[in-house]
C-alpha positions, 0 to 999 in steps of 0.5 A: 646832132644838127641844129635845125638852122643854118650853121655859120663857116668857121673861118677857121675850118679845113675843107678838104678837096675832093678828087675825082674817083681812081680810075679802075680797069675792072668791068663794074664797081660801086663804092657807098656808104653803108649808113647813108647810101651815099655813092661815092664812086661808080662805073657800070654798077648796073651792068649784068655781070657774072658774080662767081663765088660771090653767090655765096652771100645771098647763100648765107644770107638766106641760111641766117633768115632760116636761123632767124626762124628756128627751122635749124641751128648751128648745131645741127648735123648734115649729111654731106651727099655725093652730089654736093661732094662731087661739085667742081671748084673750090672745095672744103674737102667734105667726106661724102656721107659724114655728117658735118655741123651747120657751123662748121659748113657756114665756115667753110662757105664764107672762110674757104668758098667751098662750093661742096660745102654750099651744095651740102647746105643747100640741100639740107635747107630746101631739099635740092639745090634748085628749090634752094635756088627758088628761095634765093630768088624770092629773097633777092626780090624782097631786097630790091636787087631787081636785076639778079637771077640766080641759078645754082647756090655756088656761083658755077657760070650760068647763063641764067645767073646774072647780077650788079655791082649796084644789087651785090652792094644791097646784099653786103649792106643786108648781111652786114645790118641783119646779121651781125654775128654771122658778118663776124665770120667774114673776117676770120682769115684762117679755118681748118677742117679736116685736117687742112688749113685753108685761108680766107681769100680776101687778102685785105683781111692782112692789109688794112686793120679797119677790113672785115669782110667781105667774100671774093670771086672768080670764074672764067666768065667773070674774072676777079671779083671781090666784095668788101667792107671796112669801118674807120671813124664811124663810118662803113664803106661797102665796094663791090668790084667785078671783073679785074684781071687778076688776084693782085688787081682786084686786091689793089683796085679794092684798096684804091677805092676804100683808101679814097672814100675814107680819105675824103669823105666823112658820114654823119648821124644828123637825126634820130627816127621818131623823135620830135623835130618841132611841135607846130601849132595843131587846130581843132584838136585836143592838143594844141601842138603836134609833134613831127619827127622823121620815121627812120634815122638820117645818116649823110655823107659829105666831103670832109671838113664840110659838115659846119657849113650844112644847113638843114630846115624844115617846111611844115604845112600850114593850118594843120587841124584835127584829127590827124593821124600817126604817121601822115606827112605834114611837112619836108625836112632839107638838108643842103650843103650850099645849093647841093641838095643833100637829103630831104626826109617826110616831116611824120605826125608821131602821135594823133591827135583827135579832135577837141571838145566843142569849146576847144573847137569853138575857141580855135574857131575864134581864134583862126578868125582874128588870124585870118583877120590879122593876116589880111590887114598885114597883106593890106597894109603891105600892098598899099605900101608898094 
């Protein structure tokens, strides 16, 4: 953990330079840090893009919320309709009519990309695919992906299906932090069904060790597109590249990116959510001090070798009196590394305190006076000094 004041340079101490980002030819990507949100590399992450097949995450991410709810389970059997067996693209070759498991159709959403096996599912969860479509929405609403629209469950091109780098880059970080257990799937490379062997697209799966997921795309409209995420050294990158024009491309340009924010970069746990970080002096209450702390853990993301040469402070309000209650703010935690702002956090009361009984008021009230007293003559004594 980091001292709360500032760290000394070791002479000694590598820093590592910093290049600028590889220059990819894809329409739109975004590279951030999984933990700390921290961009790394970018361009037009908030351009309206076609996302293709990588639909099928928000398609999986809304199946796992209704696991997560009970409404089903893996083990379920679902009738695959002739609707979701006709649908064109790729396919997990599900016979019409036969009853599939859950399980097996997830697999063959994130595994093969079937869109005959994500119409089937979407179905069976909300009825039709539209309503399906409906839900989609509204959970990409809560997510904060404030400029996607879906219009179908597969990703079939659509004037009305539309999303960003920036929006599919939350959606990876959700599925990957709400759903551990499905995220596992993202990385298997192979799943048989029905007799046919089909491996999953994403080839860095067969790259790089570190990979694990995500899910890749591509249509006429959006060309080559590829969703991924690796961890190496504690630490996880999410990228998200649209629009290459190639297979190849979007395979090498991913690598480029991970390979670059791996390099030179370094993430790392500063702070622990609500745990105390100082204990000011509170007044008028039936506690002398106040525990402060931050309400969710502090990841940062630095160029490597920086992390001696990070200063973090605190700036805590002044005269704090009773009552206070649990969770205001009463003061700002600063991360700097150099002049570069790196993070600030709202300092939160992790208790109430209430107010004291009369003596302990009337004591504090004493003793604030001769503060106040003090604290004159000190300002006194200093301007006459001048």
């Amino acid at each position: 953990m980091l001292l709360l004041t500032p760290l000394c340079v070791l002479a000694a101490t590598p820093i590592t330079a910093v290049p600028t980002p590889p220059q990819i030819e894809a329409e739109a990507y975004i590279l951030v840090d999984y933990r700390s949100g921290k961009i790394l590399a970018e361009k037009e992450p908030n351009k309206r893009i076609d996302p293709a097949s990588l639909t099928k995450m928000m398609t999986v991410y809304v199946f796992d919320h209704e696991l997560q709810n009970g409404h089903f389970t893996l083990e379920d059997e679902i009738a695959v309709s002739e609707n979701a067996w006709k649908t064109e693209g790729s396919r997990m070759f599900v016979p019409v009519n036969k009853k599939i498991k859950a399980k097996d159709l997830l697999r063959g959403i994130i595994i093969q990309s079937g869109n005959d096996a994500t119409v089937a599912l979407a179905e069976y969860v909300a009825g039709s695919e539209k309503a399906f479509t409906d839900v989609m929405n509204q959970y990409a609403q809560r997510l904060g992906m404030k400029d996607t629209h879906f219009a179908n469950s597969t990703g079939i091109p659509d004037p009305e299906h539309y999303t960003t780098a920036h929006d599919l880059s939350i959606l990876a970080n959700a599925l990957i932090s709400q759903f551990p257990e499905t995220y596992k799937i993202y990385s298997e490379k192979w799943f048989t069904f029905n007799g046919i062997k089909q491996p999953n697209r994403n080839r860095l799966l067969w790259r790089e060790p570190y990979i694990d997921g995500i899910k890749t795309g591509h249509s006429s409209t959006a060309g080559y597109c590829l969703a991924a995420s690796g961890q190496k050294d504690n630490m996880r990158l999410i990228s998200v590249l649209v629009g290459a024009k190639s297979e190849s491309d979007r395979t090498e340009q991913t690598l480029q990116l991970l390979r670059f924010g791996f390099r030179f970069f370094e993430t790392h746990h500063l702070f622990q959510a609500n745990t105390t970080l100082n204990e000011p002096r509170v007044w008028m209450g039936d506690r002398k001090k106040l525990a402060l702390g931050i309400n969710r853990d502090l990841y940062i993301t630095i160029p490597q070798g920086q992390y001696k040469s990070l200063d973090a402070k605190m700036n805590i309000d002044k005269g704090l009196t009773a009552p206070i209650n649990k969770g205001e703010n009463h003061g700002k935690l600063i991360v700097k590394l150099g002049d570069e702002l790196i993070a600030e956090m709202p300092l939160v009361a992790l208790e109430n305190v209430d107010k004291g009984t009369v003596w302990d008021r009337f004591s504090d009230y004493i003793s604030l006076g001769f503060q106040k007293m003090l604290n004159s003559s000190t300002n006194e004594a200093s301007t006459q000094g001048t």
